[in-house]
Residue, then its C-alpha position, 0 to 999 in steps of 0.5 A: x494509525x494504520x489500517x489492517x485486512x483481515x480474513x476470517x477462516x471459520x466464516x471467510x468474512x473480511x474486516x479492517x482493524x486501525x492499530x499501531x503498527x507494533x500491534x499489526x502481527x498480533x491475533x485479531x478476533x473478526x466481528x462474529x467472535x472467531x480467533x481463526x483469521x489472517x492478516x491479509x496482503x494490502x496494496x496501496x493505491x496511488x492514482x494521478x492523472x498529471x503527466x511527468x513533463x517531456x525532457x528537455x532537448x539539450x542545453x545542461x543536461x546530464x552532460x551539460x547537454x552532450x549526452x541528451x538527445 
């Protein structure tokens, strides 16, 4: 189930809600009780440290090898 950030106005905490995704646009009441909040823009973090191999040199390329160089 994914998980939502929300801001709340009246006291500017944050907080996180798991809920379906059907429901991500619904109101969310923060943990203090207020109704006045906003659904916050979240990223994804992607991370990795394995490097994308270097290109082959010829031999079947894109044109059988004519094209790479």
């Amino acid at each position: 189930m994914p998980r939502y950030e929300y801001r709340c106005r009246p006291c500017g905490s944050t907080f996180e809600l798991n809920r379906p995704m059907a429901e991500s646009s619904a109101p969310a009441v923060c943990p203090e009780g207020h109704e006045d909040t906003v659904k916050l823009l979240s990223t994804v973090a992607v991370g990795g440290s394995a490097a994308a191999p270097a290109p082959a040199r010829g031999g079947g390329g894109c044109c059988g090898g004519g094209c790479c160089g």
